[in-house]
ZAMAR-648046 format. One line per field, with one value per atom (N, C-alpha, C, CB): residue number from 1; x, y, z; residue in three letters; atom name. Coordinates in Angstrom, 1 decimal. Glycine has a CB too. Layout:
% residues N
resi NUM_... $
px X_... $
py Y_... $
pz Z_... $
resn ala_... $
name CA_... $
% end
This chain:
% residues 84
resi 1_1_1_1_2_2_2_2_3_3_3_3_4_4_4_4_5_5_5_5_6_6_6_6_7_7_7_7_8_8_8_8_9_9_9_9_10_10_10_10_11_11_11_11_12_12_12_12_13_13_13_13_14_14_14_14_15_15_15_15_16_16_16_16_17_17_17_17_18_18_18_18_19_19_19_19_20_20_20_20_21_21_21_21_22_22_22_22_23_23_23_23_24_24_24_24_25_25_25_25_26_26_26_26_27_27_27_27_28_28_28_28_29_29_29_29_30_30_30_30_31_31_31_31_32_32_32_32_33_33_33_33_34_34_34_34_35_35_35_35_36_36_36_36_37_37_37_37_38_38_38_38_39_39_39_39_40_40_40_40_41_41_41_41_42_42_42_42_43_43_43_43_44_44_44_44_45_45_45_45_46_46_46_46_47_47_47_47_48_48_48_48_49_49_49_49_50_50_50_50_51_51_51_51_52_52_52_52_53_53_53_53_54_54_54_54_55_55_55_55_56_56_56_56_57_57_57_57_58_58_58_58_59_59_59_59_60_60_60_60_61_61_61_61_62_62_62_62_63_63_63_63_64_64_64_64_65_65_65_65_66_66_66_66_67_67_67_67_68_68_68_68_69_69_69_69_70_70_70_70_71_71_71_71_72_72_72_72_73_73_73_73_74_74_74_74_75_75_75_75_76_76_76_76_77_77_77_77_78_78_78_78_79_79_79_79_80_80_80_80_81_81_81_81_82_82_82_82_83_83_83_83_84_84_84_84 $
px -11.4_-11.4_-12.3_-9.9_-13.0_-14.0_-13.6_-14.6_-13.6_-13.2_-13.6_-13.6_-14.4_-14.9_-14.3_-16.2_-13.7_-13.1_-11.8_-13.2_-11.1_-9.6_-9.2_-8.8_-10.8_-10.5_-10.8_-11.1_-11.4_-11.6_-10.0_-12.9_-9.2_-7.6_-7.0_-6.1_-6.1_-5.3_-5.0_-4.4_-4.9_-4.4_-3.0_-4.5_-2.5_-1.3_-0.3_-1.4_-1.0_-0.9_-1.1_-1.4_-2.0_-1.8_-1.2_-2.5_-1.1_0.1_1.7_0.0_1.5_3.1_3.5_3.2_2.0_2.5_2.3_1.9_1.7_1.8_3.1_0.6_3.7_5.1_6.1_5.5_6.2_7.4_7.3_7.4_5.5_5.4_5.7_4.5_5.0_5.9_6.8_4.6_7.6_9.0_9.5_10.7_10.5_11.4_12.8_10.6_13.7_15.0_15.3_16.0_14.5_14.6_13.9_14.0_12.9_12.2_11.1_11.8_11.0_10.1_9.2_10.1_8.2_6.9_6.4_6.7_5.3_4.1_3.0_3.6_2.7_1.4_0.4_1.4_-1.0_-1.6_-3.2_-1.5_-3.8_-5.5_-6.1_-6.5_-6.7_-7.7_-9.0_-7.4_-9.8_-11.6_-11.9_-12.2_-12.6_-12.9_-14.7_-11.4_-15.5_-16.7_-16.9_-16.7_-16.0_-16.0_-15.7_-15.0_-15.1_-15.0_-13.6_-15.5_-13.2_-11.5_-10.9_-10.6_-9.4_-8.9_-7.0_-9.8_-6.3_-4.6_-4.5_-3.3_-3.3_-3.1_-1.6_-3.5_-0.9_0.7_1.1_1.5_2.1_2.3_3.6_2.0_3.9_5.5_5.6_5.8_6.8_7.1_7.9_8.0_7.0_7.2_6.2_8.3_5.8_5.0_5.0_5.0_6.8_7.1_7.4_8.1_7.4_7.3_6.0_7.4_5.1_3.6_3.2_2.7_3.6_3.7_3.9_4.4_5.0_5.7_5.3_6.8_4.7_4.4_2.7_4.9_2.1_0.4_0.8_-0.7_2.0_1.8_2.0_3.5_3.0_3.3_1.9_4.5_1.6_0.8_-0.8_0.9_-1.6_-2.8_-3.7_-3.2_-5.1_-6.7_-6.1_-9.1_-6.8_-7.2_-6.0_-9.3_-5.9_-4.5_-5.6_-2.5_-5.8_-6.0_-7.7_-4.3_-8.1_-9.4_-9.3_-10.2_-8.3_-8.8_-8.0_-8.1_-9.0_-8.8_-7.5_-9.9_-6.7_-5.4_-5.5_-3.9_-4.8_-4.6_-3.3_-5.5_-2.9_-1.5_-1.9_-0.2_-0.8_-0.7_1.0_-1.6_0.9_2.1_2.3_1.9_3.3_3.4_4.2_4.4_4.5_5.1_6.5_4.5_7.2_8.9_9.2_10.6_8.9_9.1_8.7_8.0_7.7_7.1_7.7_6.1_8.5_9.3_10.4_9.8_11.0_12.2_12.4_12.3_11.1_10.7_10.6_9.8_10.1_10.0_11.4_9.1_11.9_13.3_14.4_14.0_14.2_15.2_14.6_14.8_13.5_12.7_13.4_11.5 $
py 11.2_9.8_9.1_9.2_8.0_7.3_6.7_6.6_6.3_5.9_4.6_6.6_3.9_2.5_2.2_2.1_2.8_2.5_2.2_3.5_2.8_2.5_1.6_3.7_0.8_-0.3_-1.5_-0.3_-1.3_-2.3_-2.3_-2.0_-2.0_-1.9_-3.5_0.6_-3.9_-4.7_-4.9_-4.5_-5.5_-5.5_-5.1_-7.4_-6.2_-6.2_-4.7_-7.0_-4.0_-2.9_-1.8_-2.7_-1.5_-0.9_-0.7_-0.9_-2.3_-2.0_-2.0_-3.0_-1.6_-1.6_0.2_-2.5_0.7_1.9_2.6_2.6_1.9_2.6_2.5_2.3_1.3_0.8_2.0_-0.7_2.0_2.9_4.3_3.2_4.5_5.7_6.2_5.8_5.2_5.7_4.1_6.7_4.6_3.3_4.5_2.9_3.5_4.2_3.3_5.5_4.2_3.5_3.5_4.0_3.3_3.4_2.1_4.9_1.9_0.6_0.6_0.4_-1.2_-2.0_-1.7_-2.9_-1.5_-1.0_-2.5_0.8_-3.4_-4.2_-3.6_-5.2_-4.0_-3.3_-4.8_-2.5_-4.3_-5.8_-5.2_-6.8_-5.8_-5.4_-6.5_-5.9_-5.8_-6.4_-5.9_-6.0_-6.1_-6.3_-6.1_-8.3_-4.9_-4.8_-4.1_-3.1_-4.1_-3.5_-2.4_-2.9_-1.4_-0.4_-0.8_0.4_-1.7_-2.4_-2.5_-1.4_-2.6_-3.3_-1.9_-4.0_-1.7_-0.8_-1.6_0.3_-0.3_-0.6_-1.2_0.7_-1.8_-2.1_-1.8_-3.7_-0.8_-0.9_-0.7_-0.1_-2.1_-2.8_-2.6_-4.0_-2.1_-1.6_-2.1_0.1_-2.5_-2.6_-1.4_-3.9_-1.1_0.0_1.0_0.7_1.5_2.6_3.8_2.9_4.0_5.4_5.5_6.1_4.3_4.1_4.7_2.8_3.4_3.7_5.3_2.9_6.0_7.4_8.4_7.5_8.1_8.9_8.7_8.8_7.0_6.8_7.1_5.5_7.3_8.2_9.4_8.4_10.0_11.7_11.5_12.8_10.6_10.6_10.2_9.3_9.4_8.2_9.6_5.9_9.6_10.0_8.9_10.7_9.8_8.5_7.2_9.3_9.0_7.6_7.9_7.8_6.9_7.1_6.4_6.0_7.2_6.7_5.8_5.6_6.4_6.0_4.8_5.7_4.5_3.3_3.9_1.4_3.2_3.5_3.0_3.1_4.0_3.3_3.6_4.0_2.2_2.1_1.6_1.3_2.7_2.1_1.6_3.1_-0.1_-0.6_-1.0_-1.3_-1.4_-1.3_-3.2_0.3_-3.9_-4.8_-3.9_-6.2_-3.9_-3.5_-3.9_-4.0_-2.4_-3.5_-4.2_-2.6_-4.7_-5.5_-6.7_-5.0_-6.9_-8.4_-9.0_-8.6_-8.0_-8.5_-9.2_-7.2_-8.3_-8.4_-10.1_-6.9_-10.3_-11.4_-12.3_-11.3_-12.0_-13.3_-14.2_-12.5_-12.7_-13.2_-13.9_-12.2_-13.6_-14.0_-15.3_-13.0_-16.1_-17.8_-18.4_-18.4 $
pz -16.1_-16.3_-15.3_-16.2_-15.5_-14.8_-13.8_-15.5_-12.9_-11.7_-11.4_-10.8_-12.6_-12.8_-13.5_-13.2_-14.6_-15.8_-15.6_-16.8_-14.4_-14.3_-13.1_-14.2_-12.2_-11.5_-12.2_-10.2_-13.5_-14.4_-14.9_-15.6_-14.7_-15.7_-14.4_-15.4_-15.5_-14.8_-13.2_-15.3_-12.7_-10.9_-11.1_-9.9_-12.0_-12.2_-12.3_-13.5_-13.8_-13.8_-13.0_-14.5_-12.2_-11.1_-9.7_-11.0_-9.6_-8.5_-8.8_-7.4_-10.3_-11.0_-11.1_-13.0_-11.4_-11.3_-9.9_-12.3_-8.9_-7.8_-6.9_-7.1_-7.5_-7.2_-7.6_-8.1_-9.2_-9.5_-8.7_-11.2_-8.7_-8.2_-7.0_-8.3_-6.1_-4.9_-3.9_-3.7_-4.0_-3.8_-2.5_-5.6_-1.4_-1.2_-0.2_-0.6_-0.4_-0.4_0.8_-1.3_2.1_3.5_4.4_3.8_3.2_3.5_2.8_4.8_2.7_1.9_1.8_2.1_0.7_0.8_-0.2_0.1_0.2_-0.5_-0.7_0.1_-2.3_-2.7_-2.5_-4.5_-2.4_-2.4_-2.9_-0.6_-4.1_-4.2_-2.8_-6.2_-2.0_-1.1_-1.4_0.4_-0.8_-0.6_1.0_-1.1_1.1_2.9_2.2_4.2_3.2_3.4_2.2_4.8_2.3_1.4_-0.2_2.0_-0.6_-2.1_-1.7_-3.7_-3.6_-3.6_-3.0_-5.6_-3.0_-3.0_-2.7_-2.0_-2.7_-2.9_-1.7_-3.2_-0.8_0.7_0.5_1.4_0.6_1.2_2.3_0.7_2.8_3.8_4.3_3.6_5.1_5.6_6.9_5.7_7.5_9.1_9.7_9.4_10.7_11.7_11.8_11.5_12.6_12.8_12.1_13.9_12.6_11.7_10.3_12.2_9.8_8.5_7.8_8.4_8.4_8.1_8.2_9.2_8.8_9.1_8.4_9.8_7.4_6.6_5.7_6.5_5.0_4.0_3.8_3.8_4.7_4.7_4.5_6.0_4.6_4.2_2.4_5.1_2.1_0.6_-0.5_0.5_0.0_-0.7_-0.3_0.6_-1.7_-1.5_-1.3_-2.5_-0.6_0.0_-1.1_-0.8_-2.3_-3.7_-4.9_-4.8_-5.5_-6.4_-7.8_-5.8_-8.9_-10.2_-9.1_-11.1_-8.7_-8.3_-7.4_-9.4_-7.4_-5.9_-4.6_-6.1_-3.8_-2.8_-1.6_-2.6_-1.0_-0.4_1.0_-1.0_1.4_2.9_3.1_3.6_4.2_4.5_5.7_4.5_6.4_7.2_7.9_6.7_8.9_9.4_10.4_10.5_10.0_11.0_12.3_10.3_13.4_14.6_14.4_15.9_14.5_14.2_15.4_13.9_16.7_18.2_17.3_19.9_16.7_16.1_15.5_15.4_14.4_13.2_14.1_12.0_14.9_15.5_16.4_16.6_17.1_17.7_17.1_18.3_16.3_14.9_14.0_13.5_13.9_13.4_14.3_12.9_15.5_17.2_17.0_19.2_16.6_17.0_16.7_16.5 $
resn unk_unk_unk_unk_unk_unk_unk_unk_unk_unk_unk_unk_unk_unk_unk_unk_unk_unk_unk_unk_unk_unk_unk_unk_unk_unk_unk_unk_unk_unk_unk_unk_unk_unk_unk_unk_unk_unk_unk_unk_unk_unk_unk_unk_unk_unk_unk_unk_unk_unk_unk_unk_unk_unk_unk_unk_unk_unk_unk_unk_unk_unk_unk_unk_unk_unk_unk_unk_unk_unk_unk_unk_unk_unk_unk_unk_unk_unk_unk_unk_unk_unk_unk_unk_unk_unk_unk_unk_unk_unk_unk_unk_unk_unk_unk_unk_unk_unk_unk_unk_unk_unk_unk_unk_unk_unk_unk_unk_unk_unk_unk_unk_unk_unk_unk_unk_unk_unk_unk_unk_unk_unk_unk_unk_unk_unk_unk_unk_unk_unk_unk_unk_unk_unk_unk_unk_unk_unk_unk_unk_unk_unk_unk_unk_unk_unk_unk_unk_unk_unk_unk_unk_unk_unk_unk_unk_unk_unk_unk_unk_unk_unk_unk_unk_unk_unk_unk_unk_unk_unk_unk_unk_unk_unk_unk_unk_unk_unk_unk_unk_unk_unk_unk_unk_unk_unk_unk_unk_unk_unk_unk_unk_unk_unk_unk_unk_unk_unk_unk_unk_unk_unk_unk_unk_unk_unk_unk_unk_unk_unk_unk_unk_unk_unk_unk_unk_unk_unk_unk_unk_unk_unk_unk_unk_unk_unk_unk_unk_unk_unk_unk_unk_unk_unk_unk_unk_unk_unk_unk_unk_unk_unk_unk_unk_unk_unk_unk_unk_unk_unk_unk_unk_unk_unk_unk_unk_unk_unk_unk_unk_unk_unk_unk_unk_unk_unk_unk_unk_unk_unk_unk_unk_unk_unk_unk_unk_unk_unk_unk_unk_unk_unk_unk_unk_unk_unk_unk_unk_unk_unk_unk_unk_unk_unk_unk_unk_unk_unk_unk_unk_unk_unk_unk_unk_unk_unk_unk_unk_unk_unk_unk_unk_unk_unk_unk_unk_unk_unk_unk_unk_unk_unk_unk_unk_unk_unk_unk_unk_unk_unk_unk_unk_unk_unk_unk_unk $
name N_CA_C_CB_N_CA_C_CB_N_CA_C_CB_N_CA_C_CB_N_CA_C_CB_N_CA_C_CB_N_CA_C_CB_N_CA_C_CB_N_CA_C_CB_N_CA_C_CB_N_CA_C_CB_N_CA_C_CB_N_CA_C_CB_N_CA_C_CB_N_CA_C_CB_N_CA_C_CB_N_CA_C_CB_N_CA_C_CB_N_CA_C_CB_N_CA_C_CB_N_CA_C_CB_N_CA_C_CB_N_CA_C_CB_N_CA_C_CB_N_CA_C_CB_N_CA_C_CB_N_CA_C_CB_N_CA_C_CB_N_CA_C_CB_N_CA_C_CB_N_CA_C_CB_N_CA_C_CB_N_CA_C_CB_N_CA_C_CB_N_CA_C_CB_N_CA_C_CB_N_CA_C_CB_N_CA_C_CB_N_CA_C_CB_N_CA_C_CB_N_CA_C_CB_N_CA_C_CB_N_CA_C_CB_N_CA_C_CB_N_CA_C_CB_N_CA_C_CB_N_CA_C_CB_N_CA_C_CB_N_CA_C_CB_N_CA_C_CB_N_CA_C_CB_N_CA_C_CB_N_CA_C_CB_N_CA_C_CB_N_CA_C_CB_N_CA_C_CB_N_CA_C_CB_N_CA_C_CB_N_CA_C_CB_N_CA_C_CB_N_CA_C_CB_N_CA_C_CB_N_CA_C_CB_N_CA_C_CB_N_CA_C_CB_N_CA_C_CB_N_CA_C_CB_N_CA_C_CB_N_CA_C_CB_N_CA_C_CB_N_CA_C_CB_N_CA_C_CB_N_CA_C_CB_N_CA_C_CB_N_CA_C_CB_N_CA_C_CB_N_CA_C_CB_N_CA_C_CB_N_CA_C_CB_N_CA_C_CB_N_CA_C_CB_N_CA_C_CB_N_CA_C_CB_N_CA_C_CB $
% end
């Protein structure tokens, strides 16, 4: 399959199946299409480090041709934020 042809597919659609695909029941995962230097690609967004951690071993680079990055808020930030 073309790898142009299936970033031309829905936004919608793709971060629905990268959702069912990989979920997990320990913590919250956000999908998001961003735009960096390199072109578009997936962003899933978790709090904690060791989250982010676990969820780069699961999650491949590229899934259905785009490109994925996992990111992490710090759980001390979250935690601070919620104590204001």
């Amino acid at each position: 399959m073309n790898a142009n042809w299936i970033k031309n597919q829905s936004e919608e659609k793709i971060l629905k199946q990268i959702l069912e695909e990989y979920y997990s029941d320990k913590y919250e995962i956000e999908y998001f299409i961003k735009s960096d230097d390199g072109g578009r690609h997936i962003e899933a967004k978790v709090i904690g480090q060791h989250n982010a951690a676990e969820l780069r071993l699961r999650i491949p680079i590229n899934y259905n041709g785009w490109r994925t990055v996992v990111v992490f808020t710090p759980l001390e930030v979250f935690l601070k934020k919620k104590e204001d």
